[in-house]
VOKEVO-80814 format. One record per atom (N, C-alpha, C): residue in three letters; residue number from 0; x, y, z. Coordinates in steps of 0.001 Angstrom, whole numbers, plus 500000, padded with zeros to 6 digits. Layout:
+------+-----+--------+--------+--------+
| rest |  nr |     px |     py |     pz |
+------+-----+--------+--------+--------+
|  Ala | NUM |      X |      Y |      Z |
...
+------+-----+--------+--------+--------+
***
This chain:
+------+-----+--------+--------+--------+
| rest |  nr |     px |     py |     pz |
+------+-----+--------+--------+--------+
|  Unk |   0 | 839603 | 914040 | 148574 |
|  Unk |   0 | 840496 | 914969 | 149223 |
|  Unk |   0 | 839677 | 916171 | 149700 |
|  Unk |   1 | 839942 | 916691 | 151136 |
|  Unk |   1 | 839574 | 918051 | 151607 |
|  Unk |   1 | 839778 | 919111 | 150669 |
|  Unk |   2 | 839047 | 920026 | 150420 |
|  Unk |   2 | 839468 | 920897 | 149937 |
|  Unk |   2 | 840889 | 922203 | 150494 |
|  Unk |   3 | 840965 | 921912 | 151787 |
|  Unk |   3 | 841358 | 922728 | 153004 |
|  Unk |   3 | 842857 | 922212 | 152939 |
|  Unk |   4 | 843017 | 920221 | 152352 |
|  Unk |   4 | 844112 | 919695 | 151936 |
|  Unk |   4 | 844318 | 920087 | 150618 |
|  Unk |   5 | 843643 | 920269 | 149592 |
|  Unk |   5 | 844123 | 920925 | 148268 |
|  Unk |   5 | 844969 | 921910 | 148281 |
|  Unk |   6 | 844122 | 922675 | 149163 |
|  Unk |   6 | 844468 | 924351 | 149375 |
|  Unk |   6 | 846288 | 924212 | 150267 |
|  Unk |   7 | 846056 | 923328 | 151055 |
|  Unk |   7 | 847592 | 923170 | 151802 |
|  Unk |   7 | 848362 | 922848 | 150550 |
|  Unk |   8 | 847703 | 921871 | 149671 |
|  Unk |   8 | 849040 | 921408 | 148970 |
|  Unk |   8 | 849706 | 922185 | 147596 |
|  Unk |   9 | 848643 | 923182 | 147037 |
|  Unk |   9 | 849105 | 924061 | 146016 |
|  Unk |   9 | 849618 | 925282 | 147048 |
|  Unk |  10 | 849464 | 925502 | 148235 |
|  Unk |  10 | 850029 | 926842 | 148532 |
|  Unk |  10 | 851847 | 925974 | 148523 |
|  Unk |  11 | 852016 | 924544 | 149264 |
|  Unk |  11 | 852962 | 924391 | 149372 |
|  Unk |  11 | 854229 | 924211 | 147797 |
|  Unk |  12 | 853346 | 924391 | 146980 |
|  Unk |  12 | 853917 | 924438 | 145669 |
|  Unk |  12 | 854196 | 925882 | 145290 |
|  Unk |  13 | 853808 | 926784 | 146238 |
|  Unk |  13 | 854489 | 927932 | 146240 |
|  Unk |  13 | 852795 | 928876 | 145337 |
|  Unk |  14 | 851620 | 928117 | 144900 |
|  Unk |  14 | 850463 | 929131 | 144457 |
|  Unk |  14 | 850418 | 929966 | 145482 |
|  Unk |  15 | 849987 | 931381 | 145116 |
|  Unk |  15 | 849308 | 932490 | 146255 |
|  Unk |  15 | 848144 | 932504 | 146469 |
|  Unk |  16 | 847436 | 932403 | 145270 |
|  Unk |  16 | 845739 | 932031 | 145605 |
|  Unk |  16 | 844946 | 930953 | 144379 |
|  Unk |  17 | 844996 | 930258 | 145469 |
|  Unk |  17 | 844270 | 928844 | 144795 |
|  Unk |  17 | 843088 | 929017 | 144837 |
|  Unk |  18 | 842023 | 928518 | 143649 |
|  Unk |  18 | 840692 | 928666 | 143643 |
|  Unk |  18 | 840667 | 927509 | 142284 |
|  Unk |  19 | 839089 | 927359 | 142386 |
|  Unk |  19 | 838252 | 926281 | 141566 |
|  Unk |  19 | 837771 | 927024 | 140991 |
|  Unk |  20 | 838041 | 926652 | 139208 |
|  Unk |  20 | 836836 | 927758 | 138694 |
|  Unk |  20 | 835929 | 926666 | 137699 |
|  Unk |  21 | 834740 | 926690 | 137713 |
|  Unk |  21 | 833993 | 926153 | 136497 |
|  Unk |  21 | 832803 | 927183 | 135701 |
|  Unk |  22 | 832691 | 926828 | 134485 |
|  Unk |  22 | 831348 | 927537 | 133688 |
|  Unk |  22 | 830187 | 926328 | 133641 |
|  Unk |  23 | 829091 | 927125 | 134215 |
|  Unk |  23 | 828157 | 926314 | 133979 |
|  Unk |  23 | 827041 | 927323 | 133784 |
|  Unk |  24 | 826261 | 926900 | 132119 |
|  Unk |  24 | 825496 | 927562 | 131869 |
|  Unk |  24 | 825328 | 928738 | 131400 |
|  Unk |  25 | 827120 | 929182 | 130906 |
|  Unk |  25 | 827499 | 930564 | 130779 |
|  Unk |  25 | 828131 | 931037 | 131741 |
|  Unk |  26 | 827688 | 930858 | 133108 |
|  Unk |  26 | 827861 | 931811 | 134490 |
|  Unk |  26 | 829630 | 930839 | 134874 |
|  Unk |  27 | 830250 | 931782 | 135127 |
|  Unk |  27 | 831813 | 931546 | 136254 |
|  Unk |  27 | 831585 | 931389 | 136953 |
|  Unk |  28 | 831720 | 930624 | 137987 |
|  Unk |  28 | 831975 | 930568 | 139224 |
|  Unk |  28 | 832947 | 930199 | 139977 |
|  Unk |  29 | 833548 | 930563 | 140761 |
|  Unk |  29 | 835070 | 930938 | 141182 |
|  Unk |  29 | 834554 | 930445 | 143092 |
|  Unk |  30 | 835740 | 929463 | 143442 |
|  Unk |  30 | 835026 | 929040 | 144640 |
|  Unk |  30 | 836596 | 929205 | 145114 |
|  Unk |  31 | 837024 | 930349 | 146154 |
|  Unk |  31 | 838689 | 931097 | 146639 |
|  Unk |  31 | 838617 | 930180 | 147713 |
|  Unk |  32 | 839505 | 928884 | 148096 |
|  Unk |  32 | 840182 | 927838 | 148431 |
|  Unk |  32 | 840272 | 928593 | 149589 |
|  Unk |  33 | 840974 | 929702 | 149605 |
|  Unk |  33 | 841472 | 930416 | 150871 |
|  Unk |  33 | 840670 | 930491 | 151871 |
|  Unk |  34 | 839591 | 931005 | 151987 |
|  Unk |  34 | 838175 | 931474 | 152591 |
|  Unk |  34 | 837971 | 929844 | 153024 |
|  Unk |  35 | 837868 | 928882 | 152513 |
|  Unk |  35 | 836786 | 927486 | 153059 |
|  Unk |  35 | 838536 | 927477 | 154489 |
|  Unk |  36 | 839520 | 927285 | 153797 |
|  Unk |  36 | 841121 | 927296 | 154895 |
|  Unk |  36 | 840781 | 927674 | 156058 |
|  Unk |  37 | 840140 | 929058 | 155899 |
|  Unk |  37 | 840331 | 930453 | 157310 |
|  Unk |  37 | 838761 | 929761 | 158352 |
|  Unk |  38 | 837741 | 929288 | 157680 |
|  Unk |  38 | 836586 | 929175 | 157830 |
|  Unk |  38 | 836742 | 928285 | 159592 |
|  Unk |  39 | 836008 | 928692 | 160533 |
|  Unk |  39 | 835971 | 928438 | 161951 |
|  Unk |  39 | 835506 | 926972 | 161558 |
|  Unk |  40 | 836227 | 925536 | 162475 |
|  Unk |  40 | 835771 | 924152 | 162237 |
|  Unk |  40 | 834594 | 924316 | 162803 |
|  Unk |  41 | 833783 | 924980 | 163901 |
|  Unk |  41 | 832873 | 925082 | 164113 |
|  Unk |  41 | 831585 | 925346 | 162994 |
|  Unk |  42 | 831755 | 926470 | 162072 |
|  Unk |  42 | 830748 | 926993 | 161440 |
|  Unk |  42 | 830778 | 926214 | 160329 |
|  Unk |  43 | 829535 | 926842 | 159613 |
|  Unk |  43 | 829476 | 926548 | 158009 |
|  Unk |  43 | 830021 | 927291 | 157254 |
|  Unk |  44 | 830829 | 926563 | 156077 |
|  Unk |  44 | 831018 | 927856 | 155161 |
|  Unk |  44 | 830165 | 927926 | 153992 |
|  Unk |  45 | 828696 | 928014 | 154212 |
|  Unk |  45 | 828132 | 928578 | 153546 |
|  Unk |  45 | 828064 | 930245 | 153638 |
+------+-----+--------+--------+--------+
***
Protein backbone atom coordinates (compact mmCIF):
# COMPACT_ATOMS: atom_id res chain seq x y z
CA UNK A 1 0.00 0.00 0.00
CA UNK A 2 1.00 3.79 -0.83
CA UNK A 3 1.64 5.51 1.92
CA UNK A 4 -0.36 8.66 0.37
CA UNK A 5 -3.32 5.63 0.37
CA UNK A 6 -2.74 4.99 4.14
CA UNK A 7 -2.80 8.54 4.79
CA UNK A 8 -6.31 8.80 2.63
CA UNK A 9 -7.62 6.00 4.54
CA UNK A 10 -7.01 6.95 8.34
CA UNK A 11 -7.88 10.63 7.56
CA UNK A 12 -11.17 9.02 6.18
CA UNK A 13 -11.67 7.37 9.59
CA UNK A 14 -11.88 10.74 10.78
CA UNK A 15 -7.55 10.76 12.24
CA UNK A 16 -6.22 14.50 12.02
CA UNK A 17 -2.69 13.61 11.80
CA UNK A 18 -1.53 10.34 10.82
CA UNK A 19 2.12 9.46 11.17
CA UNK A 20 4.48 6.26 11.51
CA UNK A 21 6.39 6.14 14.47
CA UNK A 22 9.26 3.55 15.20
CA UNK A 23 12.37 3.31 17.86
CA UNK A 24 15.33 2.20 16.54
CA UNK A 25 18.35 2.18 18.53
CA UNK A 26 16.87 4.41 21.17
CA UNK A 27 16.22 7.27 18.55
CA UNK A 28 12.09 8.07 17.52
CA UNK A 29 11.46 8.61 14.51
CA UNK A 30 8.22 10.02 13.46
CA UNK A 31 7.63 9.97 9.56
CA UNK A 32 4.03 12.91 9.34
CA UNK A 33 1.95 10.95 6.52
CA UNK A 34 0.70 14.44 5.77
CA UNK A 35 3.88 16.01 4.22
CA UNK A 36 4.71 12.64 1.77
CA UNK A 37 0.20 13.56 0.77
CA UNK A 38 1.07 17.44 -0.03
CA UNK A 39 4.55 16.36 -1.67
CA UNK A 40 4.58 17.62 -5.71
CA UNK A 41 4.23 13.96 -7.95
CA UNK A 42 6.97 15.51 -9.63
CA UNK A 43 9.61 15.83 -6.76
CA UNK A 44 11.22 13.76 -4.17
CA UNK A 45 10.19 13.66 -0.83
CA UNK A 46 13.32 13.39 0.45
Amino acid sequence: MLLSTLFDYLTATGAEAASIVVTVRGHKIELDLSRLHDTDPGQSAA
